[in-house]
N, C-alpha and C positions, 0 to 999 in steps of 0.2 A: 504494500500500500504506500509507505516511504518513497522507494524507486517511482512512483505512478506520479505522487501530487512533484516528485521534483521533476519527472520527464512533463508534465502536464505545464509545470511552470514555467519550463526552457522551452517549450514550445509555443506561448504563450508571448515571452520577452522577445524571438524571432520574429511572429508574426506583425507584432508591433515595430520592433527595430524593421523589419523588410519596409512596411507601409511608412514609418520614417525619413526614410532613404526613396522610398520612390516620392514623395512628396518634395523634399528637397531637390532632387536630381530635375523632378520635372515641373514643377510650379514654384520653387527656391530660384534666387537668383542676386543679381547685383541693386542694393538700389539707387537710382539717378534723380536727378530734382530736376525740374522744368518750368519756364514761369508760360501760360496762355498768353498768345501775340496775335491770335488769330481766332476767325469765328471756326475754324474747321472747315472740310469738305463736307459736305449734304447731302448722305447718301442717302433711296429709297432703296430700301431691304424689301426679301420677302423671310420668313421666317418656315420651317419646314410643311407648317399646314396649309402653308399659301398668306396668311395675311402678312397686309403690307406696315411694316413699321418705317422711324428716320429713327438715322444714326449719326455720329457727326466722327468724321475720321480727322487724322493729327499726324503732319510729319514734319518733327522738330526736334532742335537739339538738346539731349539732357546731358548730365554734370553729375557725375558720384562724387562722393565727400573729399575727395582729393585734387576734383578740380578737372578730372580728364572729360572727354565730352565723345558722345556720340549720336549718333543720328536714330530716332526712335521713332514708330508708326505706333499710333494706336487709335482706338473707338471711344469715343466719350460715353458710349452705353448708354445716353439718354436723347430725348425728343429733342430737345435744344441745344445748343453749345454750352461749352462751359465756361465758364465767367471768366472775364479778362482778365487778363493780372496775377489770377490764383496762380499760388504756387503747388503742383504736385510733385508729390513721392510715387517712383515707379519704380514694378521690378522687374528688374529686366532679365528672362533665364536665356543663355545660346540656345538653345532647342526652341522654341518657342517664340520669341519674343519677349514683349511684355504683357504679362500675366495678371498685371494688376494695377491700380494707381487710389491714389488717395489724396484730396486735398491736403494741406499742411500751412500753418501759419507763416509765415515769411519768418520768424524768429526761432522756426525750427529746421529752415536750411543749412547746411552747414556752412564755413565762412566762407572755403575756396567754390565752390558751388554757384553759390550768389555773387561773389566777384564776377564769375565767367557769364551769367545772367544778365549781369547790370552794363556787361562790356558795349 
């Protein structure tokens, strides 16, 4: 019974460490700050049952905490653009792209970041 609840456990701490690591590997990534300069491109979507949504796409350049920069695409995921000015956090993973973004206050950019933003 001993031998069962510890193999039951190790397999248990696998399953979680494997789901871990694939979250990391494929939705984990770098993240980049970006300030909105623009309304977006104006796409009409259809979504897989046919209805029609807008989405509003972004390709501009973001900044990780050290100051380096790259060139990013992403969907603002809502009907309208997103506000001028704001500042987002995004992650950026190689396999994918960017997986995610979040607004963020301007006093939680980092310094080298917002330098390259304000250039």
């Amino acid at each position: 019974m001993k031998k069962f609840i510890i193999g039951l456990l190790v397999l248990i701490v696998l399953v979680f460490g494997g789901l871990k690591i694939y979250e990391v590997t494929n939705y984990g990534g770098t993240a980049y700050y970006t300030q909105i300069v623009n309304d977006g491109k104006k796409l009409n979507e259809k979504d897989d049952n046919g209805n029609a949504f807008i989405d509003y796409q972004y390709n501009q350049k973001g900044y990780d905490e050290s100051g380096n920069g790259i060139q990013l695409e992403f969907n603002g995921h809502k009907t309208r653009p997103l506000k001028r000015n704001a500042y987002l956090k995004l992650t950026y993973n190689d396999k994918k792209g960017v997986t995610s973004w979040e607004a963020v206050p301007k006093k939680d950019v980092p310094k080298a970041a917002l330098a390259k933003l304000n250039e």
